[in-house]
N, C-alpha and C positions, 0 to 999 in steps of 0.2 A: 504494500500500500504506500509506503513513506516514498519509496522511489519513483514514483507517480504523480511529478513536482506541479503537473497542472492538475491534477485530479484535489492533492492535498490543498492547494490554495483556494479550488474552489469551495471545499469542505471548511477551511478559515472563513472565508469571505460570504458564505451562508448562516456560517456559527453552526453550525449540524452535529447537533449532539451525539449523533450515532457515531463518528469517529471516534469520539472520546475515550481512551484506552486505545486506540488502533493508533495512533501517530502522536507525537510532539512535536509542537512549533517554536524553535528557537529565533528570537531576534534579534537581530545583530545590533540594530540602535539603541534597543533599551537593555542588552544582555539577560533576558529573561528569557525563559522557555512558558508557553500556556497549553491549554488541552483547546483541540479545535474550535469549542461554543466558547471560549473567554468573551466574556460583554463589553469588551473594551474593543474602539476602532482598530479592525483590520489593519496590520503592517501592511506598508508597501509589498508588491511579489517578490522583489530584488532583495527585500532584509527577510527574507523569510528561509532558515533553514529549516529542512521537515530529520526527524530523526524516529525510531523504531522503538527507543527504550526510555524514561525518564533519566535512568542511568547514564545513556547514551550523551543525551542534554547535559548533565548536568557534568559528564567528563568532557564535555569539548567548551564547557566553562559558563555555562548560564544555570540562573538561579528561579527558582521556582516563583512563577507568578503570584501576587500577594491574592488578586482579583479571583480567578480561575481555581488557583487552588490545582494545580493540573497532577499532584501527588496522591489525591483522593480522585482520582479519576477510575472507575468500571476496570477489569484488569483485559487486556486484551482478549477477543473469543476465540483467536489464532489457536492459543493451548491449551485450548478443549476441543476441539475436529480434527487438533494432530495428536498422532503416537510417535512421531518421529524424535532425533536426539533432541533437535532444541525444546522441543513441546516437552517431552520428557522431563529434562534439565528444569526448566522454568517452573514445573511442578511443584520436584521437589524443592528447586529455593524459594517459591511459595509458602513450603514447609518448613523450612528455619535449617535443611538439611546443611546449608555452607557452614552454619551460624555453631551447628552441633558439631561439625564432623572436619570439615574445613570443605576444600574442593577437591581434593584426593577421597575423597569420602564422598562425594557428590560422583565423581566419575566411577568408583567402585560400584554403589549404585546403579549405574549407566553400564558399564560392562565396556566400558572406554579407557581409553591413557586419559590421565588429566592434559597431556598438550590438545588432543581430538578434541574433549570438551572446547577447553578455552577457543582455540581456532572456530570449530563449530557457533559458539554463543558470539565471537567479536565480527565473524562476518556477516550475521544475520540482524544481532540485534544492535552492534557498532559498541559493545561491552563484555567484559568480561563475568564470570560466578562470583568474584569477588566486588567486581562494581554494581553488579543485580543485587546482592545482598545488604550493600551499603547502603542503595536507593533504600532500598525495603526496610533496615534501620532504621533510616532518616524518618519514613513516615512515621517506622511505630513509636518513635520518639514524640511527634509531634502529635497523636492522637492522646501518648501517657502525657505527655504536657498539658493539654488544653483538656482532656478529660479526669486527670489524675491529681487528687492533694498531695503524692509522694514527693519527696524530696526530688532535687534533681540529680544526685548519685543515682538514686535508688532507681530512678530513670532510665539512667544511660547503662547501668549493667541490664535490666527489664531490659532493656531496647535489642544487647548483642552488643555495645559497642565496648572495647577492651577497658580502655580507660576514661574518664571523666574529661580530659583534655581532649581526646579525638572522638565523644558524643559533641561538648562544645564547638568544636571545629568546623564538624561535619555541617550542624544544625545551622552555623553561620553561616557558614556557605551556601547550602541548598535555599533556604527561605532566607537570607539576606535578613537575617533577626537573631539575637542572642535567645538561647533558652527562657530566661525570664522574660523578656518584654514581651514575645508567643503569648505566656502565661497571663504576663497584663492586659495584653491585647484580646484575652478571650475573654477578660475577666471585665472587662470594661462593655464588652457585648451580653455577656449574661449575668450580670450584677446580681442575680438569684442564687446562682451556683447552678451544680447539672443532678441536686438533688438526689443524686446517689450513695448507699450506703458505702461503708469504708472497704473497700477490696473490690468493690462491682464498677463495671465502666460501662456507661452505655452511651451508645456512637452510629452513627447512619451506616449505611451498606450502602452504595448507590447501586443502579443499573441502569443499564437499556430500555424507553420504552419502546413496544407496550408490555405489558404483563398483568396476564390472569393469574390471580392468585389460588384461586379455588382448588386447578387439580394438585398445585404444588403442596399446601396447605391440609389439602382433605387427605389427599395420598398418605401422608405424612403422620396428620392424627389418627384416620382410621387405619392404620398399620401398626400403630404404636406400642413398643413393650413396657409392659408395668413393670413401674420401676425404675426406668431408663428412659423414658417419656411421657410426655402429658400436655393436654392443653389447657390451659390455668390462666385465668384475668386478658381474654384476646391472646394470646401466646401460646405459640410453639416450646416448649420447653424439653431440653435433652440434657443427658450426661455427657462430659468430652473425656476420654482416655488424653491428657496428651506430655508430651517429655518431659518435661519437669513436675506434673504431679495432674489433678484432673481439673474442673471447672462443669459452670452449668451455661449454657446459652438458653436465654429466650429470647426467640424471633416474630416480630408480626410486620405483619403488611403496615404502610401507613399513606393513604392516597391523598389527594394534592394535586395544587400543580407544578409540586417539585416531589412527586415521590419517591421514598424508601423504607427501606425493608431497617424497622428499629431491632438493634442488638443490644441486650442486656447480659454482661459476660462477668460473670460470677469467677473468679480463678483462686488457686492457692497458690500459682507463680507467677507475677506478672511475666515472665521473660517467655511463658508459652500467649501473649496478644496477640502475637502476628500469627502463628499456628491457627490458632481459636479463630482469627476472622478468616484467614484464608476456607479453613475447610467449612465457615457457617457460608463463605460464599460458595465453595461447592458444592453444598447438600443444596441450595437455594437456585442452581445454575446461574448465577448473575451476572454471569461474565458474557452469556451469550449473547447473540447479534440474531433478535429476534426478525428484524425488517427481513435480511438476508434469510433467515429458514424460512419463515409463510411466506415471501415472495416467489421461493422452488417450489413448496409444497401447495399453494394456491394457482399453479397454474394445470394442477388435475381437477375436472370439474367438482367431480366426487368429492375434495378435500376443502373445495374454496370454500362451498357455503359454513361450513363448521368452524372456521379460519376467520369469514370473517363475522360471526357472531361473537367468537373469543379470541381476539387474534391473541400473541405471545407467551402461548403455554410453555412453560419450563419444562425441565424433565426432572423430578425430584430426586435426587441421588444422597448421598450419603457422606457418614462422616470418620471412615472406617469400614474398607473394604473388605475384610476380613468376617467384620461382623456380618456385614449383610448377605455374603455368602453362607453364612451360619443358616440364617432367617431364612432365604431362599430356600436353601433345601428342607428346612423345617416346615415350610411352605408349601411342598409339593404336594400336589392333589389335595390340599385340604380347604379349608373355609378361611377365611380373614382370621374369625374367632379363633378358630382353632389353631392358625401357629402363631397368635399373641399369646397363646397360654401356654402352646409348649415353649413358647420365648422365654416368658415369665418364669416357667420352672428353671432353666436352666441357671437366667440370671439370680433367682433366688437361694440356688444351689452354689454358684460358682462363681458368680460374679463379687468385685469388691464395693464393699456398703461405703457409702457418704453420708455428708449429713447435707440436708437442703430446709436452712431457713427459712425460705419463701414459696415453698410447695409441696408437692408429693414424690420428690424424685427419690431414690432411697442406695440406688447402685449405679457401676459401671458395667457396661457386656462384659461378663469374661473374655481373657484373651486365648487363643488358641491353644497356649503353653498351659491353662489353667482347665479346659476343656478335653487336652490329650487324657486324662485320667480319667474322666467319667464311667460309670460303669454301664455298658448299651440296655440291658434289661432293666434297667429303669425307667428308660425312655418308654412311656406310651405309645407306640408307633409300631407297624409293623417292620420285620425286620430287615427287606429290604432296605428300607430309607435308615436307620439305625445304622448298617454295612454301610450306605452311604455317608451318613454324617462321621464318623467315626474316621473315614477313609480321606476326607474333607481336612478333618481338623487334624488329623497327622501329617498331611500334608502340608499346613501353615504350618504348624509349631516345626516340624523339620527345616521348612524354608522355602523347600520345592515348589511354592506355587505364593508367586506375587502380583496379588490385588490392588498394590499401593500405589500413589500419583507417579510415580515412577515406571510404572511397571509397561514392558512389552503387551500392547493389546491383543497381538496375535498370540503373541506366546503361550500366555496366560488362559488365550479359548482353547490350544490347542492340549496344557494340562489341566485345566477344565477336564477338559471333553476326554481325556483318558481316566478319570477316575471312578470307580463302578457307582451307576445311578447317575449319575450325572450327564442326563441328554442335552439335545438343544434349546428346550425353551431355557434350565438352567442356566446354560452357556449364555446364551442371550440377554435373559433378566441380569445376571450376573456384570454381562459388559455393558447393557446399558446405565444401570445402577451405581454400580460399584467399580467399574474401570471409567465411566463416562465418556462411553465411545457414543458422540452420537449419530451414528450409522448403523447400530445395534439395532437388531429386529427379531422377535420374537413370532415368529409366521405362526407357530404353531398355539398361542396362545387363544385360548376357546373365547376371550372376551374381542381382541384383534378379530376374532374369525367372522366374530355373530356381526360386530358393526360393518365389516370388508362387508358379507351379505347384505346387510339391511340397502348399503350404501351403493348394491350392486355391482363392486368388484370382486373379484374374484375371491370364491369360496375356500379351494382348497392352498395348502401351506404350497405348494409348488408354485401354482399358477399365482399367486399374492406374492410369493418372492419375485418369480419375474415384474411385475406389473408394479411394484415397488422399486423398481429399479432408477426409476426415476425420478422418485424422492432424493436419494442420493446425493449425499451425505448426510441427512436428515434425516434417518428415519426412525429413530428414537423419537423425533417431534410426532411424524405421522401417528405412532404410536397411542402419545399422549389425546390427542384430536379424535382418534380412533375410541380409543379408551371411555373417551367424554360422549360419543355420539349414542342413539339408541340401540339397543334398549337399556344399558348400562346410563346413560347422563345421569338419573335421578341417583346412581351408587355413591357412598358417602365419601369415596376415594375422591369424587370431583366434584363435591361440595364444600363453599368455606365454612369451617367450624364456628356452631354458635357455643353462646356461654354454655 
């Protein structure tokens, strides 16, 4: 996109929100970098450099727009439609993985030299894993700043930065502001404070419009395992597993005509922030580029009407690839009810207890290491699926099979698909869900089937895969529009939760 120096100035000079995360505008007269909608007059085309990364901007020496804010900008939908290295890559430093491991730990990851990575990430996005992770510092500095009473020490180790001198540095640099005057400057705009207890932050998610919230939200709650989830006061609320210890998100819709999706992030370490929003933005798909999907999938006649009654359905995914492979199989052939309860057993058996002042949450999923020991005759279930789950979860806790933001999407279908019980629809739920492939298709799924009939495409799993082919790369979207249409629309999966 950024290469595309007349396309990008036209997306300036509209102010087109929809780039937003796809490109950075640096200007040469005022040394700042902005996100394509900034409300300030359009640069001339000549002072307008386009660049790929905020990273990118801010290593060729511009500083983040005070206006625009171009640091809290939607994160690119590029790395979510790829499985390639950089998609890959981008994932995991999403995940805090440079921050934990360094980048020799990000390429092990990768199953690359650390020179492949770095070459790989400097020619695509014009930075390097260590300059990606810096950007991604800077903001979550600037989010503990402007939403946190912690000191500013206490900050800059939260954030990932080494030392107190090179958070200060960094923050000067980037936002053309010292740490503290950020802090005044927020302070001066909400003279109330942000009302939150001591250890909770709560902070916008932005996105792409448009977005229906209903199937991402109902999916979500009518799925949900006790214990580990609930919809409590308008909110989504979950438990997060994550590196330094766990937390709770609650997420809700908040409409407008500036909307987003409010995050309320409960932690016990500030240093996993950046973890915590990355992955609530991809359980929430918020990175995607909804225009670009219903524009391919609206040009089958079959798909438009439904498209455009709800245009930008997400695809609800997850937060914790591992788990939800658990769930799926737990899932099979049974009722909604029935594998939240065999959920709930497991977690109530296995999983680690929390405490949640502000609702009913009560655990974490167990992790696969804590699941290899089960014993199968206690499972309710017949014993084929039992063989399967069993064969599932020694498969994680060994290693042999990774679900994570990093992970090969083909790889990962193809040890899927060798382990006993585990067919295609699993294969598929599995990659759309929990690897976030959205080209994952589920043909053989009986609710996919009934609507393909109603809607007069093609009935059988064969003939629906061909004729799907032209959704493509989207057909996790088709999916969800599928899902939603009759006789299924009134299911509670694709309805917003009331009190």
């Amino acid at each position: 996109m950024f290469t595309d120096t007349e396309r990008c100035v036209r997306a300036v000079q509209s102010k087109d929100a929809r780039f937003d995360g796809w490109f950075f505008t640096g200007v040469l007269t005022t040394g700042i970098y902005c996100r394509p909608s900034c409300p300030v007059v359009p640069p001339k085309p000549q002072n307008m450099r386009f660049y790929p990364s905020a990273a990118a901007a801010q290593q060729a020496g511009f500083r983040a727009c005070k206006r625009c804010r171009p640091d809290t900008s939607p994160g690119s939908p590029e790395w979510n439609h790829r499985a390639d290295l950089t998609a890959r890559a981008m994932r995991l430093i999403a995940d805090g993985v440079v921050d934990r491991d360094g980048v020799a730990g990000l390429a092990a990851r990768l199953g690359y030299s650390t020179r492949q990575v770095e070459r790989q990430l400097r020619a695509e996005l014009g930075a390097g894993p260590l300059a990606l992770a810096r950007a991604q510092r800077a903001q979550t500095a600037r989010v503990l700043i402007e939403t946190s009473p912690l000191p500013m020490g206490d900050i800059a180790f939260a954030a990932g930065f080494s030392s107190i001198r090179t958070f200060n540095d960094t923050v000067q640099e980037v936002f053309a502001l010292a740490p503290t005057e950020l802090r005044r400057r927020t302070a001066r705009s909400r003279p109330g404070g942000n009302g939150t207890a001591p250890g909770v932050l709560t902070l916008r998610l932005p996105f792409r419009q448009p977005l229906t919230p209903d199937n991402l939200f109902g999916h979500l709650v009518a799925t949900a395992v006790p214990g580990v989830e609930e919809w409590r006061g308008g909110a989504y609320r979950r438990t997060l597993r994550l590196p330094y210890g766990h937390g709770i998100a609650a997420l809700s819709p908040r409409p407008g005509p500036n909307p987003y999706i409010s995050a309320r992030l409960a932690l016990t370490d500030q240093r996993d922030l950046a973890i915590a929003i990355s992955r609530c933005r991809r359980l929430l798909d918020l990175d995607a580029d909804p225009v670009a999907v219903d524009e391919q999938l609206a040009r089958d006649p079959q798909l438009a009407e439904l498209i455009d009654k709800a245009p930008g359905r997400r695809v609800p995914r997850t937060t914790d690839g591992a788990e939800f492979a658990v769930r799926a199989v737990l899932g099979q052939q049974v009722s909604t009810a029935a594998a939240r309860t065999h959920a709930g057993r497991l977690v109530t058996s296995y999983g680690e207890e929390i405490e949640d002042t502000e609702g009913g949450l009560t655990h974490l999923f167990p992790e696969p290491d804590a699941l290899a020991g089960l014993d199968p005759d206690t499972l309710a279930m017949p014993r084929s699926r039992r063989t399967t789950l069993t064969g599932l979860v020694a498969a994680l806790a060994a290693g042999d099979l990774d679900l994570g933001g990093g992970s090969d999407w083909e790889e990962a279908r193809r040890r899927l698909g060798e382990l006993p019980g585990i067919g295609p629809w699993t294969v598929e739920i599995v990659a759309m869900r929990a690897l976030g492939d959205p080209d994952a298709f589920p043909a053989t799924d009986l609710g996919v089937r009934k609507a393909a009939a109603g809607l007069g495409l093609p009935g059988s799993p064969a003939a629906l895969v061909r004729h799907s082919a032209a959704w493509r790369p989207w057909r996790a979207y088709a999916v969800q529009y599928l899902w939603a249409a009759p006789p299924a629309g009134d299911h509670p999966i694709n309805l917003m939760p009331t009190e």
